[in-house]
C-alpha atoms as one frame of an Amber mdcrd trajectory, in Angstrom:
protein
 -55.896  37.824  -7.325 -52.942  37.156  -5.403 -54.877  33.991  -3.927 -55.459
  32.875  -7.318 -52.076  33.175  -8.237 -51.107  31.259  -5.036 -53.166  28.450
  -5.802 -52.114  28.003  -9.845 -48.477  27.760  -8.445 -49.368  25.402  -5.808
 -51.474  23.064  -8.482 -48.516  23.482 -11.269 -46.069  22.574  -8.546 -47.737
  19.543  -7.267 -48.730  17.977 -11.149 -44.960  17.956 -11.886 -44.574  13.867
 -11.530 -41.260  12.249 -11.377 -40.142   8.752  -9.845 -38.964   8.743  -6.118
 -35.950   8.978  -4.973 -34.162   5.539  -4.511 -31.983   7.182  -1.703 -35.755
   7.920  -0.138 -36.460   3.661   0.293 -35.111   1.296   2.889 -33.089  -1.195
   2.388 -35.851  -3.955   2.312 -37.497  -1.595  -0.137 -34.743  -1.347  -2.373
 -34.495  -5.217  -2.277 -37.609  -5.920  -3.122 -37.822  -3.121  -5.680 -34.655
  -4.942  -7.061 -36.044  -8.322  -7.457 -39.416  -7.259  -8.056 -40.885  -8.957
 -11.706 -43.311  -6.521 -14.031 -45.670  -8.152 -16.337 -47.540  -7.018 -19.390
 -50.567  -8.852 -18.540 -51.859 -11.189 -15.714 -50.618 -13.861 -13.750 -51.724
 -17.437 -12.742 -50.384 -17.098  -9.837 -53.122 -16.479  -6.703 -52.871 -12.682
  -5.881 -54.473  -9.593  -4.459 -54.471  -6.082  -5.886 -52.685  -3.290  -3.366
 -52.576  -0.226  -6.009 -51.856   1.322  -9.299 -48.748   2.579  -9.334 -47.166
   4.729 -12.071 -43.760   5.308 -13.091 -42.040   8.130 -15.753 -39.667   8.702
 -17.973 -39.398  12.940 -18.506 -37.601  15.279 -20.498 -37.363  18.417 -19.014
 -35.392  20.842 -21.138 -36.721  21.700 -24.759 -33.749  22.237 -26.367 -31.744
  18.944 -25.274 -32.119  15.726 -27.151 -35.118  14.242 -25.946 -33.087  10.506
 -24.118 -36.454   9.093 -22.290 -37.023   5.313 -21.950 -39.365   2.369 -20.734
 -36.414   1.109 -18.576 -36.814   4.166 -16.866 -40.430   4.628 -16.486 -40.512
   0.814 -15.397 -38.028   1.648 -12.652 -40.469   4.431 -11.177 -43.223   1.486
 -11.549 -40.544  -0.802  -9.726 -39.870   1.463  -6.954 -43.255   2.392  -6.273
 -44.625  -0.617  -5.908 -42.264  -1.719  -4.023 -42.907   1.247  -1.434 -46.533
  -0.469  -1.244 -45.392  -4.043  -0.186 -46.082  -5.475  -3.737 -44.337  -8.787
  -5.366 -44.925  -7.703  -8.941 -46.846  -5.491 -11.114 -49.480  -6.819 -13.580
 -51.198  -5.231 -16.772 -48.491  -2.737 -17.259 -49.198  -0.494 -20.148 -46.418
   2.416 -21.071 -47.168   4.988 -23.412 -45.175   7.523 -25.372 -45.886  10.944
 -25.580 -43.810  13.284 -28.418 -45.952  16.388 -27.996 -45.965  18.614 -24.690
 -47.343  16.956 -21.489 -47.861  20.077 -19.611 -49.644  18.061 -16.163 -45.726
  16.552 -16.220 -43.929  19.679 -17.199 -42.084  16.967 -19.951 -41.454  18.479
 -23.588 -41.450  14.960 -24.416 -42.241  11.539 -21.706 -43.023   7.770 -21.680
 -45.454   6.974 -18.615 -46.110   3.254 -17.523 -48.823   2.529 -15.333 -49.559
  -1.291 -13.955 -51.459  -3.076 -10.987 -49.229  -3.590  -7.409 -50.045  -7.118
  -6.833 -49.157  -9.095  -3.572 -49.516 -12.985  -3.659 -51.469 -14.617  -1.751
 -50.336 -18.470  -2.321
């Protein structure tokens, strides 16, 4: 039983998503994350795939007004792509969610998801 237990915590603990921590990126990292450019679809410009990356905008506490954003969720998208080496981020797709997201731990959250692209021109 207490195994069980052990193993919920560890699983609850490790599904609670939030964006890095910008203090947690080199300076390169930062700059690129900075200048970085998102789209909502594809380019024409010649490019490779490097990852999915995700990004999320979370509210935490029930009983405070529920202030989550695309700007933020976009920044998570931002940093973590630029953590993999990306130029931009293609066929990003955010998505509101107003009822509980329990795999989050959010009583209310916007998550954007895209393609890490690098370019290859």
């Amino acid at each position: 039983m207490k195994q069980c237990l052990i193993l919920l915590l560890a699983i609850f603990v490790t599904g609670c998503m939030s964006n890095p921590r910008i203090e947690d990126l080199s300076s390169s990292n930062r700059a690129k994350a900075a200048s970085l450019q998102i789209f909502q679809g594809a380019t024409d410009r010649p490019h490779e795939i490097v990852g999915q990356v995700t990004g999320l905008s979370c509210n935490r506490n029930k009983y405070q007004v529920q202030n989550i954003s695309d700007a933020e969720a976009l920044q998570g998208i931002r940093i973590n792509a630029a953590r993999l080496g990306a130029d931009a981020v293609i066929n990003t797709f955010c998505q509101t969610n107003s009822d509980t997201d329990w795999r989050n731990n959010c009583w209310a959250s916007i998550k954007c998801v895209g393609d890490a692209i690098r370019y290859t021109d």
